[in-house]
N, C-alpha and C positions, 0 to 999 in steps of 0.2 A: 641708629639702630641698623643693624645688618641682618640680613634673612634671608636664604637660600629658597625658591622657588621654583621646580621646574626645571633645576638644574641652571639656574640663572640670578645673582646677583643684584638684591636692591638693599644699596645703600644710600642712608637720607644725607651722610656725611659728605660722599660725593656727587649725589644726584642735584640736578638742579631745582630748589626751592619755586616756587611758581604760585602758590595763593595758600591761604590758612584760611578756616572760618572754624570760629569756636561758638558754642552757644549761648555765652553770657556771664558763666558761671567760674569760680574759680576752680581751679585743679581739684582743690580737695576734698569738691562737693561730689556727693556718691553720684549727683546725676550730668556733673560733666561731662562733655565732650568736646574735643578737639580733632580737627582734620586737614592736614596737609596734604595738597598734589603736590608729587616732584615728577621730573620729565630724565629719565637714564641717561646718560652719555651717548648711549644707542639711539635714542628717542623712545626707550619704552615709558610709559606712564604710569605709576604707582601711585597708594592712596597711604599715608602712615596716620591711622587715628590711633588716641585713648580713650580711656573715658574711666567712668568711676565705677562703684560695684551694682549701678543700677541698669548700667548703660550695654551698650552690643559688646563692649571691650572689655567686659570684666572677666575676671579667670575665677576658677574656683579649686584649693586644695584637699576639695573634699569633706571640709566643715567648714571652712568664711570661705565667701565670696568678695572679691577685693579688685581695685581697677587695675588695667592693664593697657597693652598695646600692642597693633597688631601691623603688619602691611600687609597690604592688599592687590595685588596689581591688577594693571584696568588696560581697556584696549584703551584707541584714541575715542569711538565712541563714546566708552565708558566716563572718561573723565570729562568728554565734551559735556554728558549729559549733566554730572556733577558739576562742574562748572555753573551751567545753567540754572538749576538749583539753588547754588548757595553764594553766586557772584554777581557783581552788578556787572552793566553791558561793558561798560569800560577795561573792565576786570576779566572779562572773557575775550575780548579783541585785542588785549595785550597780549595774551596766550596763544592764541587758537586764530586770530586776524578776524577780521571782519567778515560775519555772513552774509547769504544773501537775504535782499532786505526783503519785508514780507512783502 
């Protein structure tokens, strides 16, 4: 998916892949979702989810409501904090390196 933001360039084809988390369900369940981080060639951060016609991703043509997808771009805070979220530690210090510890 490609998508113009800003006047700036995120695509999932050539951005770098970085972690998925889905939540359980299959694609063509209305209350799927799916969410990739990718990291730009720049180092910018973007978010590419879908989901179903229950979910934040769904579109509507005015009479059905149907799933869809969307990018999102994120600062580095932003995705740290998604990270955090929905990865294990290991999963976030492949990315983002090691914090400091509490």
């Amino acid at each position: 998916m490609k998508k113009v933001i800003e006047g700036k360039m995120y695509n999932t084809e050539t951005a770098e892949e970085l972690a998925f988390r889905g939540n359980g369900l299959t694609p063509n369940d209305f209350d799927y979702v799916g969410e990739t981080l990718y990291r730009t060639k720049n180092g910018n951060y973007f978010l590419h989810g879908e989901g179903g016609a229950r979910t934040q991703y769904a579109v509507s043509n005015g009479r059905t409501v149907y799933g869809g997808s969307n990018i999102l771009p994120m600062t580095i805070e932003q995705a740290k904090s998604w990270a955090e979220e929905h990865l294990d530690g290991d999963e976030y210090i492949e990315i983002f390196g090691e914090p400091e510890e509490a």
